[in-house]
C-alpha positions, 0 to 999 in steps of 0.5 A, a space after each residue: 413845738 410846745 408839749 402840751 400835757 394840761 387835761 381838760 376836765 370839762 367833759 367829765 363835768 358835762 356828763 357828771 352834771 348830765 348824770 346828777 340832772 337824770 337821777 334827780 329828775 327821775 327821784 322828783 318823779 318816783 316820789 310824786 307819783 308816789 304820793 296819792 292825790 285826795 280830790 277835795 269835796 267842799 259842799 259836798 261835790 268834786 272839785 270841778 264842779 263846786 268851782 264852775 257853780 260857784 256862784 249859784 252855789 253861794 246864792 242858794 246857801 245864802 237863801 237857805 241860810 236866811 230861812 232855815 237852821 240845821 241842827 246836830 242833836 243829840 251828840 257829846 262834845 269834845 272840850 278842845 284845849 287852846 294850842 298855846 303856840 299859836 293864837 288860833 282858838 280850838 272849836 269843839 268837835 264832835 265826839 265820836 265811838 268805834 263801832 256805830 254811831 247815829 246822827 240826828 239833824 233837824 231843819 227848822 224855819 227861822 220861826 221854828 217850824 220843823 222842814 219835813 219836805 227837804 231832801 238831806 245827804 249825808 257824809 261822813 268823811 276824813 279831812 285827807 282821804 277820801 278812801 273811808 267816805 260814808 255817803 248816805 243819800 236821801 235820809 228819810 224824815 221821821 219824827 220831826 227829824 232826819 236820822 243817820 243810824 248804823 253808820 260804822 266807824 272803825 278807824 280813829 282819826 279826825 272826820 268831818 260831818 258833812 250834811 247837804 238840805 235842799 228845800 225848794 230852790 235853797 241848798 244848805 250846808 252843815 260842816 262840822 269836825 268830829 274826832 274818834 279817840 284811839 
């Protein structure tokens, strides 16, 4: 009879394998869920709605686009330096102040005819969280302009500009960045 003291250490790499799979499993999962998802607001809608009216979307913009011009007025603008690591040039962004802040736009015609009859939301929002959105509905027209008073901002950061016109059957859209300096 042949004595036979060679030891397996198959199952012991099963269980090890089994143990690292769980425990990196259950780390993949814990981190995820951690990790809070910010729904995007592109034309100023979620997420699901701006895909399925994608096309109608694009169809009033381009019309508004052909007849009117929004105008931001009455800002400062903050001077970008290019970054000299890539070759993506830095647009100026609006400058902002803590506290309240006012934004003045206009809606003109091609021909410059002041728009007194378009129904203007504004938003004013961060580019990663959706958690400090100011949304103002129904800006009232006044003096040839649409005016956005006592709107307050306290946090420094990056935010973006959002405003949406609808005249008629045209939807038009101003994006623009804005930056608070701490």
């Amino acid at each position: 009879m042949a004595n036979n003291n060679n030891k397996t250490y198959w199952p012991h790499m099963i269980v090890g394998f089994l143990f690292l799979a769980f425990t990196l499993s259950y780390w993949t999962v814990k981190s995820a869920s951690s990790m809070p998802v910010q729904e995007s607001n592109t034309y100023m809608l979620k997420y699901q709605m701006a895909d399925t009216n994608i096309n109608e979307i694009t169809e009033k913009k381009i019309a508004f686009d052909k007849a009117y011009d929004i105008h931001l007025l009455n800002i400062e603008m903050m001077t970008m330096t290019d970054n000299i690591n890539s070759k993506r040039p830095q647009p100026n962004v609006v400058k902002l102040v803590q506290g309240l802040n006012k934004f003045t736009y206009e809606i003109t015609t091609k021909e410059g005819v002041a728009v007194s009859d378009a129904n203007v939301t504004f938003l004013l929002t961060q580019p990663h969280s959706r958690k400090e959105d100011r949304l103002i509905i129904n800006i009232p027209y006044k003096k040839g302009k649409y005016e956005i008073v006592d709107v307050e901002i306290k946090k420094a950061g990056r935010y973006t500009l959002q405003m949406r016109a609808e005249v008629a059957d045209t939807m038009g859209y101003s994006e623009l960045p804005a930056y608070l300096i701490p």
